[in-house]
N, C-alpha and C positions, 0 to 999 in steps of 0.2 A: 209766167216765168220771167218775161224782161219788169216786170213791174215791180216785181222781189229785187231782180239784180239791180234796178237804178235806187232802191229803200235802201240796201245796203252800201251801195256806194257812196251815195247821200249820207248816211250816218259816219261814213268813216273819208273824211274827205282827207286827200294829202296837197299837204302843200309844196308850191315850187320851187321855195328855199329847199326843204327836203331832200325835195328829187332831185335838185343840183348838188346839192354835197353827198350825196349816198351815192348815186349814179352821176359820174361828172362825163359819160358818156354822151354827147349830144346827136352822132350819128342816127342812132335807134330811134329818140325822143322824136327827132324832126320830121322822121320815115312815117310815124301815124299822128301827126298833126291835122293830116287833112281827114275828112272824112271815109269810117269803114265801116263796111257792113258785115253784120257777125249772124253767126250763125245757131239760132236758138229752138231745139226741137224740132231742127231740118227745116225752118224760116229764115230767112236771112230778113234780118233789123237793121235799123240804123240807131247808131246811138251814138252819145255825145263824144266830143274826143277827147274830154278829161276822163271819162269814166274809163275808156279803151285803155288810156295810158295808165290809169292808175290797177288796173284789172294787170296788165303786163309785167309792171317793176314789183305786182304779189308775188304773182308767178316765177317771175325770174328770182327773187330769193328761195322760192319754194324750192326748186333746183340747184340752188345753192347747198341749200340745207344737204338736199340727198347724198348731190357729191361726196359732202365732210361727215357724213352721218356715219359711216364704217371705219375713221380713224378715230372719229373725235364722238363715238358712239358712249366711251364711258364721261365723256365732259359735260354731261347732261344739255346740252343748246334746247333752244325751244325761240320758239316765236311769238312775240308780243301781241298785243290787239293791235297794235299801230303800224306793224312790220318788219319792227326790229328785233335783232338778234341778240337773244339774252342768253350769255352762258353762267350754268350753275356751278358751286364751287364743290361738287360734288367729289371726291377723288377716284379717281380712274379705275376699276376693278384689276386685280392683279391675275395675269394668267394663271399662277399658281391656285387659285382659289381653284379652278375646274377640276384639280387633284385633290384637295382636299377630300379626306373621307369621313369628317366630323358631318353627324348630323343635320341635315339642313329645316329640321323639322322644329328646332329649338330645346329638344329633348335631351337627354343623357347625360351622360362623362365627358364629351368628348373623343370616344375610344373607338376605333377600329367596329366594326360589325361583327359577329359572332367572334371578338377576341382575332382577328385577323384569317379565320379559315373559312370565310365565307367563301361565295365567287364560284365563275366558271373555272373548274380545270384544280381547284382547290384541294390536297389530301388530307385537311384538316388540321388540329391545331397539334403541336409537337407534344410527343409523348403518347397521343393516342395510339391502345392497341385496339386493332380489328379484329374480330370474331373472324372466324371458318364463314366463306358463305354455305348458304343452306341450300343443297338442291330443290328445285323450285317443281313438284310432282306437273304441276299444271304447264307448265311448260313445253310447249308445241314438239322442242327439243329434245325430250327427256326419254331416255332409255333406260331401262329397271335394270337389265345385264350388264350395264356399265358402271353402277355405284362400286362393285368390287374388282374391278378391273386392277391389275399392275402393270404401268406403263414400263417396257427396256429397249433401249437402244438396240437396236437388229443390224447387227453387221452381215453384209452378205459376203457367200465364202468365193474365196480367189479362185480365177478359172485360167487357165494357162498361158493368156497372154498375160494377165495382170502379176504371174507368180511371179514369173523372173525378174520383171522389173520392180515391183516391190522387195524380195527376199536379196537381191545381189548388190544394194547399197548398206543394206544391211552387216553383210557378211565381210565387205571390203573394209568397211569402219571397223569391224571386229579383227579383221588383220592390221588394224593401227591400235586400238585401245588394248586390244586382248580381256577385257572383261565379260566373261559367257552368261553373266549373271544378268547384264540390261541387255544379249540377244535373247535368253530366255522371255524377259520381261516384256519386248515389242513384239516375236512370237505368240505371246499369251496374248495382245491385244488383237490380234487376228485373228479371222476366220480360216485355215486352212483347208479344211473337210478335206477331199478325197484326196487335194497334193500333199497332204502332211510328209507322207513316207518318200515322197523327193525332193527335200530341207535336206538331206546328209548327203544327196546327189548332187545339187548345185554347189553344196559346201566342198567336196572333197573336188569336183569339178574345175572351180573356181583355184582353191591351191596347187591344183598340178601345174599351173603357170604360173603360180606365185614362189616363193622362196623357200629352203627348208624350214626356217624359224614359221612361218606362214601354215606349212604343213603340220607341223607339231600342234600350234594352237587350233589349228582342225581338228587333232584327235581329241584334243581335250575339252572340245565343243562337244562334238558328237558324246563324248562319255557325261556329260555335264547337264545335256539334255536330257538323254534317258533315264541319270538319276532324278531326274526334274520333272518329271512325268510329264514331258512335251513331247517327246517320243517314246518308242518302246520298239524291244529289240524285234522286230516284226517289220518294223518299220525301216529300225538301219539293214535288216537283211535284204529287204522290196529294192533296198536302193543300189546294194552292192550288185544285186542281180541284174541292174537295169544300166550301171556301168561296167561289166562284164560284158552285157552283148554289143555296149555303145563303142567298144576298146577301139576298134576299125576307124574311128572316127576320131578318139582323142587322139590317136597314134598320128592323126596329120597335124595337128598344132604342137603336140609333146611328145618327142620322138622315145620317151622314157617312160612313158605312161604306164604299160606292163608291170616295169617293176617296180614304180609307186603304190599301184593301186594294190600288189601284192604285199607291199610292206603297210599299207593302211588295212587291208584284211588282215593280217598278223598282229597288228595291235589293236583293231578291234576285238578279237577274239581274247588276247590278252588282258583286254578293258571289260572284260565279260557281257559286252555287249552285241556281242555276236556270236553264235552256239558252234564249237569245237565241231559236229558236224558239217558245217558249211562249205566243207571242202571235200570231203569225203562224200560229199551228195554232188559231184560231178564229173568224179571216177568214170574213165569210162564211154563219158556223153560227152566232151568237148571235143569239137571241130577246127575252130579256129586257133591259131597260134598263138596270138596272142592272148586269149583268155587261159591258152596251154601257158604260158609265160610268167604270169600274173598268178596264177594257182601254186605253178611250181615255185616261185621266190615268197609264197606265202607260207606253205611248207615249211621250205630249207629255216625260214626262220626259226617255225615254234620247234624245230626237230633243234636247233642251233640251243634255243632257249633251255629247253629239256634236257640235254646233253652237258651244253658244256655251260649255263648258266647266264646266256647273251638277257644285256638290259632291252625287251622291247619296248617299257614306258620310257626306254628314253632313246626308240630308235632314228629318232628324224634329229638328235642333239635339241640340246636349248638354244634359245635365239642369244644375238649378239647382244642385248643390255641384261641379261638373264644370266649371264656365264661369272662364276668368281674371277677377281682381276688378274689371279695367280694362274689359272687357265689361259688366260687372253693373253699372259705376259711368255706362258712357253709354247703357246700356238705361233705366236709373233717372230719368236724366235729362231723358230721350226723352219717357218717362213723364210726367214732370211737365209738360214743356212741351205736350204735345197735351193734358193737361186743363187747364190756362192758355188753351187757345186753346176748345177746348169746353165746359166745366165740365160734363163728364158725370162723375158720382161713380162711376156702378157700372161705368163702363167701366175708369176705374181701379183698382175694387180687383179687377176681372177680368183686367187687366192683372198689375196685384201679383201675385195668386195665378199667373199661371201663368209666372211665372219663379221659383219651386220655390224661394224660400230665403227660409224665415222666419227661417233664423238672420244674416240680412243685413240685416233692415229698419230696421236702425239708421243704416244709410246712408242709403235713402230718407230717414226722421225728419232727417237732417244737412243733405241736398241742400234740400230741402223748406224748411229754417229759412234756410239761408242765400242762399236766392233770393229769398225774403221782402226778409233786409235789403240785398240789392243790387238790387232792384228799385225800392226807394225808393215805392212806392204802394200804397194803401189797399186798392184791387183786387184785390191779389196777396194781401197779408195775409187778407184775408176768404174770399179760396176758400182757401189753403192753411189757412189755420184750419177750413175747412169739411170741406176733405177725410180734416185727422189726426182729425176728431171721426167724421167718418163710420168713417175705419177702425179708435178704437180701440172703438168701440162694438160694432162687428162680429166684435172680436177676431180682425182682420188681424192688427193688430201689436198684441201684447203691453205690459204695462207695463215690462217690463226693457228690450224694447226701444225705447222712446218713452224712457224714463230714460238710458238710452246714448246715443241720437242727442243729445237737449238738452245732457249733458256733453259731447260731446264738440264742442260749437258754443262751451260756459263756454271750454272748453280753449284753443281756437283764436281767440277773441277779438281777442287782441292782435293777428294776422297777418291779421283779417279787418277790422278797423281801418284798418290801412293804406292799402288799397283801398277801404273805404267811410269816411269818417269820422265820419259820424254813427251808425255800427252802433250803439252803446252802445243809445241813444233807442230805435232800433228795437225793440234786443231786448229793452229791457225794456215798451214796449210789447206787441210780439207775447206777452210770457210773462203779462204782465198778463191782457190776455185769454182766451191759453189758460187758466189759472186758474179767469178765472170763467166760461168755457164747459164746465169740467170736463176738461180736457185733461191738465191735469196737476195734482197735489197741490201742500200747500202748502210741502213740505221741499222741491220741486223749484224753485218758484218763489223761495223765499229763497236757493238757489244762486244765481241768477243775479248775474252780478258788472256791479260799477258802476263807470264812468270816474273816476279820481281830482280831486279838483279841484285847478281852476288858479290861480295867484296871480292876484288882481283888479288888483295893481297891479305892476308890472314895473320891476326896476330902472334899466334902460338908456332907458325913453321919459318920464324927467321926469315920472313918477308922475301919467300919464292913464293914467283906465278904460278894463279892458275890459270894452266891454259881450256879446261873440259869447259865447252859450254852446255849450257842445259838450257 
């Protein structure tokens, strides 16, 4: 082995010009000038100290090479027979080439592999349709009773705790929208099974502490369902039976319950969904008073209807946006005049409130002012001033709508003129005060419009005063 490495060293001898200008390191060079012994086949030799050095500065390029071989791996470099470092003018390989999906085989178009649906994860090329798969007999999985199976959604049916909380958001939203048609519809999505027949319990439940307009769209649920075959009359009977014995109990939240739930027995039976029997099947067997209470004002009703011709489809009234405006305008008015005649303040805005239309009180504010100025006294002015303070303080009526009624009294001046002649005075009186009672602001008060004035002296009567003011 050392005989080969002095043949090869000997063949390729370098010279020391070389190694000064390639390596102008001299440190290293002078370090193995002296003699070293190397180690060949687990022999340590001695061998000459040109061969050493020239054996070293191979090496040390060789390492060279390594270092730049991962940056400068597409510049092609290589090494010479003599040691030096030859770069080829190769051009660099472009990262993008690794993307490439042409062929590398030298074959083809150029194109994509099976038209681009090749590959993991691929659905194939666009436009393809797929077949049905085929149940596969041999199949470890495979069950013969399942080829004709029909899979359906399985709803399970509500159990008592889940009824109320599902059914009683329901019913509250249906006292806002009044549409019995989408509670029918979210009903039918349900399983009810055995609570079906306590849907008209929770409902008429629910309205005894709701409002009369509240009540009325109850009866007309209840009759809306059974035509809908979501109930049946079997069902609203199970339920009146079940709030008849519950009476004792609603009577602590609704001290009037008795004679609601008698006047909802009378128009269900009116609504033919309750059998005219119902009542006559507890002659006799009632204990408690208040189911005695509730029988008896279900009675007087149909005996009322029968007689003398009483509306029961319309015994709870229509709701406040349901009513003609010619209704709401002599209800309003009614109003006004029994607190003229009482001066109860809280009777009236209990009145107010329960004819359901805050978006109407600009009426009242209208009727209110111009009873004022055709009343012509002091007395009238001072409660209706008492009563609009009372109720904008309690935010009855709103400021948009106290601001509507006053315009539209500005509006109408001229025609209300006619008929009173001194309105002007009036109204600016009345607004005066409201003013400084706080009734109304002061852009509202500078609204207020003023009679023109009149020539003092007149052509036609020989130029005498007048002294009448208007």
């Amino acid at each position: 082995m050392a005989t080969d490495c002095e043949a090869w060293l000997n063949a390729n001898p370098v010279e020391a010009a070389d190694q000064s200008d390639s390596f102008p390191s001299g440190d290293e060079d002078a370090t193995f000038t002296a003699n070293v012994n190397n180690e060949i086949n687990g022999n340590w030799i001695a061998a000459p100290t040109g061969s050493i050095h020239e054996a070293r500065l191979k090496a040390k390029v060789k390492r060279r090479l390594r270092k730049t071989s991962s940056r400068d791996s597409g510049r092609g470099d290589s090494l010479s027979d003599n040691g030096d470092v030859v770069r080829s003018v190769v051009p660099p390989t472009s990262p993008k080439g690794k993307l490439n999906r042409k062929s590398r085989m030298g074959k083809g178009r150029g194109l994509p592999k099976k038209g681009g649906a090749g590959g993991k994860g691929v659905w194939g090329t666009p436009g393809v349709v797929y077949d049905e798969d085929e149940v596969d007999v041999k199949d470890p999985n495979y069950d013969a009773e399942q080829e004709n199976c029909v899979y359906e959604t399985v709803v399970l049916p509500l159990d008592e705790e889940t009824f109320e909380k599902t059914l009683t958001p329901i019913v509250q939203e249906y006292f806002e929208h009044g549409d019995a048609n989408e509670v029918a519809e979210l009903l039918a999505e349900l399983n009810l099974g055995g609570m079906r027949g306590d849907v008209p319990m929770l409902a008429v439940s629910l309205s005894l502490e709701a409002k009369a307009s509240h009540r009325e769209l109850t009866s007309r649920l209840l009759s809306e369902l059974c035509g809908g075959c979501i109930l049946t009359c079997g069902d609203v009977e199970a339920s009146f039976h079940k709030l008849l014995k519950e009476l004792p109990d609603l009577v602590l939240d609704t001290p009037t319950a008795p004679q609601m739930l008698g006047q909802f027995i009378a128009r269900a039976v009116a609504d033919n969904i309750l059998p005219k029997s119902f009542i006559d099947g507890y002659k006799g067997r009632v204990d408690c008073e208040y189911t005695r209470a509730a029988l008896d004002r279900a009675a007087v009703l149909l005996r009322m209807s029968r007689w003398t011709g009483l509306r029961i489809d319309n015994l709870w009234g229509s709701g406040g946006g349901q009513r003609p405006v010619n209704q709401l305008i002599k209800e309003v008015n009614l109003l006004l005049k029994e607190y003229l005649l009482s001066g109860d303040t809280v009777e009236a805005e209990r009145c107010l409130r329960e004819l359901e239309v805050p978006h109407f009180h600009h009426e009242f504010v209208y009727e209110a002012v111009v009873m004022v100025l055709e009343s012509k006294g002091e007395r009238t002015l001072q409660m209706i001033l008492q009563l609009l303070k009372s109720l904008c303080a309690s935010t009855v009526i709103t400021v948009d709508q106290l601001r509507r009624g006053f315009e539209r009294v500005y509006l109408d001046m001229a025609d209300i003129s006619i008929d009173v002649p001194c309105a002007y005075s009036l109204l600016e009186q009345f607004v005066e005060q409201s003013f400084n009672a706080g009734v109304i602001n002061k852009k509202l008060r500078d609204l207020c419009p003023s009679r023109g004035r009149k020539r003092c002296i007149s052509e036609g009567d020989g130029g005498r005063l007048k002294l009448d003011s208007y």
